[in-house]
C-alpha positions as CSV (number, residue, x, y, z in Angstrom):
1,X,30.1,-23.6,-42.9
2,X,26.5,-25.3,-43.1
3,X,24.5,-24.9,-40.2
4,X,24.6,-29.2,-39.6
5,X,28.3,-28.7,-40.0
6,X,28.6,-26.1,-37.5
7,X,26.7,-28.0,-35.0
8,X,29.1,-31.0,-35.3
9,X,32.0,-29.2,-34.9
10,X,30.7,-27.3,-31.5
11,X,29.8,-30.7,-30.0
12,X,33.3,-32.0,-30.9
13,X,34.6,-29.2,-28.9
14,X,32.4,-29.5,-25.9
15,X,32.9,-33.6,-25.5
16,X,37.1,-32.7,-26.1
17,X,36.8,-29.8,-23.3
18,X,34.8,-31.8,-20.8
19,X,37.0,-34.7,-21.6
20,X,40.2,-32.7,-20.9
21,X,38.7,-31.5,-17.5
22,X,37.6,-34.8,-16.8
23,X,41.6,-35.4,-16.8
24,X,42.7,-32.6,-15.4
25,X,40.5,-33.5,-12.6
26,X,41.4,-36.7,-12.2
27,X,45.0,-36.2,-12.4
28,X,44.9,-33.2,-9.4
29,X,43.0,-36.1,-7.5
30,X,46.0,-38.5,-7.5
31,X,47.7,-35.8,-6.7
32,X,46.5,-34.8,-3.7
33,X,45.1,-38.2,-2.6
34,X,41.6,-37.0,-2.4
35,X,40.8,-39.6,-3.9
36,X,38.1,-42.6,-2.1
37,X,40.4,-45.5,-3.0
38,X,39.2,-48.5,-1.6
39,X,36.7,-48.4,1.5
40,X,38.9,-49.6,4.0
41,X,41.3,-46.5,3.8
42,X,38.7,-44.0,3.0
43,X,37.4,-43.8,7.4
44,X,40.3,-42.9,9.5
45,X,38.9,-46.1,12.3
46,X,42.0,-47.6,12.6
47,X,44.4,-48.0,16.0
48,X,46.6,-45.4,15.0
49,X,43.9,-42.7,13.8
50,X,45.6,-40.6,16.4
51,X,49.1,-40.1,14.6
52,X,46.9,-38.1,11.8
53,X,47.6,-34.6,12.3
54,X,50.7,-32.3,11.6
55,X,53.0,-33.4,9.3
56,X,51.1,-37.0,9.6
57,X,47.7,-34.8,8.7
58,X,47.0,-36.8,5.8
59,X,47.6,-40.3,7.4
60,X,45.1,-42.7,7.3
61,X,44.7,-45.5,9.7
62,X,42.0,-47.9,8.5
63,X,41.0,-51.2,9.6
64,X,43.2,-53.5,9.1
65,X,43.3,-55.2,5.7
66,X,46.2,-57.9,3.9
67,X,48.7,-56.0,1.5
68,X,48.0,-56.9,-1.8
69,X,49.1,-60.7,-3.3
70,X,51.4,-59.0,-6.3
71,X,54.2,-59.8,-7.1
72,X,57.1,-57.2,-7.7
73,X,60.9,-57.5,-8.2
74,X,64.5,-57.1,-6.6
75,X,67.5,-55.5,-8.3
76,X,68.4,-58.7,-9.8
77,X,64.7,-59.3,-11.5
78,X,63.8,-61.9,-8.4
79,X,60.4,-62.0,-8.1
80,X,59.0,-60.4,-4.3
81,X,55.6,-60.3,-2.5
82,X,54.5,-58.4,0.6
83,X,54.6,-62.1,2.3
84,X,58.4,-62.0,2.0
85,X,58.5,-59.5,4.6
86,X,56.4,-61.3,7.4
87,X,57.3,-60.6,11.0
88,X,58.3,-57.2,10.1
89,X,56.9,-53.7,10.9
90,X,57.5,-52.5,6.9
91,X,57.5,-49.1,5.6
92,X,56.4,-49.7,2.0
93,X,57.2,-46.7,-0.4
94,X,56.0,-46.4,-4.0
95,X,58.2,-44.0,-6.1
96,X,59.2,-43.3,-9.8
97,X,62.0,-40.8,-10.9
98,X,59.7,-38.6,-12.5
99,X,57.7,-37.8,-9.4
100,X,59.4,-34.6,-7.4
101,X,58.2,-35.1,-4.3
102,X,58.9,-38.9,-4.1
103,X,63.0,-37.8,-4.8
104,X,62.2,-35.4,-2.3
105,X,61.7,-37.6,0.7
106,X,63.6,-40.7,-0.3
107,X,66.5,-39.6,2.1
108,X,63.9,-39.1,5.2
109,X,63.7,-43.0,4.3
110,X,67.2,-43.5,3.5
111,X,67.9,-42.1,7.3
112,X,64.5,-44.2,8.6
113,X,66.3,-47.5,7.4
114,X,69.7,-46.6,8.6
115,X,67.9,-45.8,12.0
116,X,66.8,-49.2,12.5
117,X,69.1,-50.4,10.9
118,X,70.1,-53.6,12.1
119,X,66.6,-54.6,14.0
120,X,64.9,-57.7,12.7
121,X,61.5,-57.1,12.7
122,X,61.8,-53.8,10.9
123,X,62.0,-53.1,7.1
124,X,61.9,-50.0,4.4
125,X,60.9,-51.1,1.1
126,X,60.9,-48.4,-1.6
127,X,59.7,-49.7,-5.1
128,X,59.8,-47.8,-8.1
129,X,56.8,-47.6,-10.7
130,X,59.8,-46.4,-13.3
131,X,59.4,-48.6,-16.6
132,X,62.5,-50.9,-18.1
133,X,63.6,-47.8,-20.0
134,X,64.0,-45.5,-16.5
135,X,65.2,-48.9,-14.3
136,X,69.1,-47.8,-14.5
137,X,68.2,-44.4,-13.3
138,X,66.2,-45.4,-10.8
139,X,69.0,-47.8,-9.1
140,X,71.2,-45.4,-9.5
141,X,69.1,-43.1,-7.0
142,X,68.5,-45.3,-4.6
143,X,72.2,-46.4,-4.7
144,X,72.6,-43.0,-3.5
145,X,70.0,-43.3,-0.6
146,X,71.6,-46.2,1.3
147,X,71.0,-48.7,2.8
148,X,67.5,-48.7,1.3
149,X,67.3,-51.7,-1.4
150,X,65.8,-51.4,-4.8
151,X,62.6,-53.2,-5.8
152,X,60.5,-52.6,-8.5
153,X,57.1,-52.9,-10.4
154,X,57.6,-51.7,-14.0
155,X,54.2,-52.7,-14.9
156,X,53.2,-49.7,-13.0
157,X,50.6,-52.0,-11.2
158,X,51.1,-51.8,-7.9
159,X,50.4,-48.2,-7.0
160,X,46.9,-48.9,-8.3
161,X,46.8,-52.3,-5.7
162,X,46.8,-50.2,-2.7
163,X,44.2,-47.3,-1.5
164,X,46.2,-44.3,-3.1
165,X,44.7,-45.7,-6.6
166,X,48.3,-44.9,-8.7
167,X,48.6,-41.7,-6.6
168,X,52.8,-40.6,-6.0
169,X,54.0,-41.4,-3.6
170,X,52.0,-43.1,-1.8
171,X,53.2,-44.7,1.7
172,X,52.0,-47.9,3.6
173,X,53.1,-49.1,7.3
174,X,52.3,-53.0,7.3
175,X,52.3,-54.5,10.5
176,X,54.0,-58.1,11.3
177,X,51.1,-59.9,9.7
178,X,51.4,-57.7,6.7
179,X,48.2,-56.3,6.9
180,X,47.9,-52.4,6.0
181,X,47.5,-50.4,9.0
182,X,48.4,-46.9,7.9
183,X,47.9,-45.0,4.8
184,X,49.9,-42.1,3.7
185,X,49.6,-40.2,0.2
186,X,52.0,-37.1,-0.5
187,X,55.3,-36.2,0.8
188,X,56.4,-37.1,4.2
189,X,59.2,-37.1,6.3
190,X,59.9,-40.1,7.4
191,X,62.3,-39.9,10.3
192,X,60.7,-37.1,11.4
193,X,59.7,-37.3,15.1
194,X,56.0,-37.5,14.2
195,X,56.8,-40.5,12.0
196,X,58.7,-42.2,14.0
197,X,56.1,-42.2,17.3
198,X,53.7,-43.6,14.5
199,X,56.1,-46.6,13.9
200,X,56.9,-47.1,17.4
201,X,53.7,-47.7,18.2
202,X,53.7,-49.8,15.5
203,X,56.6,-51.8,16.8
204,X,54.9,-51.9,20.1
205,X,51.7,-54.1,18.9
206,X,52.4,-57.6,19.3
């Protein structure tokens, strides 16, 4: 090999190496929601700033901001926006089958909804980020996980609308207005008693 051609072919191989790390990197960000997101969730400022440690460590509480104006889906392809669930404390979940640790705390949310069950004011929303191809699989979990409903965004849009920036799973408490008031990316349980003091409080904000 020429020494030009040589040359070539090592700067190939360093722009595929830093490119590769530059994924790897970016991936083990979402995953571990070190991510910035946007500024609002990156300070910890909020009301309920105090609910971040133990198994709420990661939480975030920043100051206040509307839930994103995107629309998503039901079960039966209805089309469903954060401003459908006005007046209610929400507990919005983003999921997809293919993310362990979001299969692994759907029933914390399972028994969260069946817990308030009932109450008015109060709603779980878990929506998948599965595409058309995975949609059956994924209402076939969460028909095992009731009495959570199924809603969906197979655009795979909407995890990149909130703070988390497409991390999984990735957790938001809305208050009544629907504005964001807690941030949670990674696995949680979420009828724990360290959740449920966070909603609570929550619930007691009128």
């Amino acid at each position: 090999m020429s020494g030009s051609k040589r040359t070539k072919a090592i700067g190939i191989g360093v722009v595929a190496a830093v490119a590769a790390i530059g994924a790897a990197a970016l991936l083990y960000v979402n995953q571990d929601g070190g991510g910035k997101g946007s500024d609002a969730a990156s300070t910890n400022s909020g009301a309920f700033a105090a609910h971040a440690k133990g198994p709420l460590a990661r939480l975030q509480s920043p100051e206040p901001f509307l839930a994103p104006d995107y629309a998503f889906q039901d079960a039966d392809g209805n089309a469903v926006t954060f401003a459908d669930f006005k007046g209610k404390v929400t507990v919005v979940n983003l999921w997809a089958t293919w993310c362990a640790p979001c299969k692994i705390e759907m029933p914390t949310l399972a028994a969260l909804a069946q817990r308030y069950e009932g109450r008015e004011d109060f709603a779980v929303a878990v929506i998948s980020m599965d595409t058309d191809r995975a949609q059956e699989a994924a209402k076939a979990f969460i028909a095992e996980n009731a009495p959570l409903k199924y809603y969906a965004d197979p655009k795979f849009q909407l995890a990149f609308e909130f703070p988390g920036k497409g991390a999984m799973p990735q957790t938001m408490i809305l208050d009544r207005e629907g504005k964001v008031v807690a941030v949670m990316v990674g696995e949680a349980d979420w009828n724990g008693e360290a959740a449920v003091a966070l909603l609570e409080d929550v619930l007691e904000e009128k």
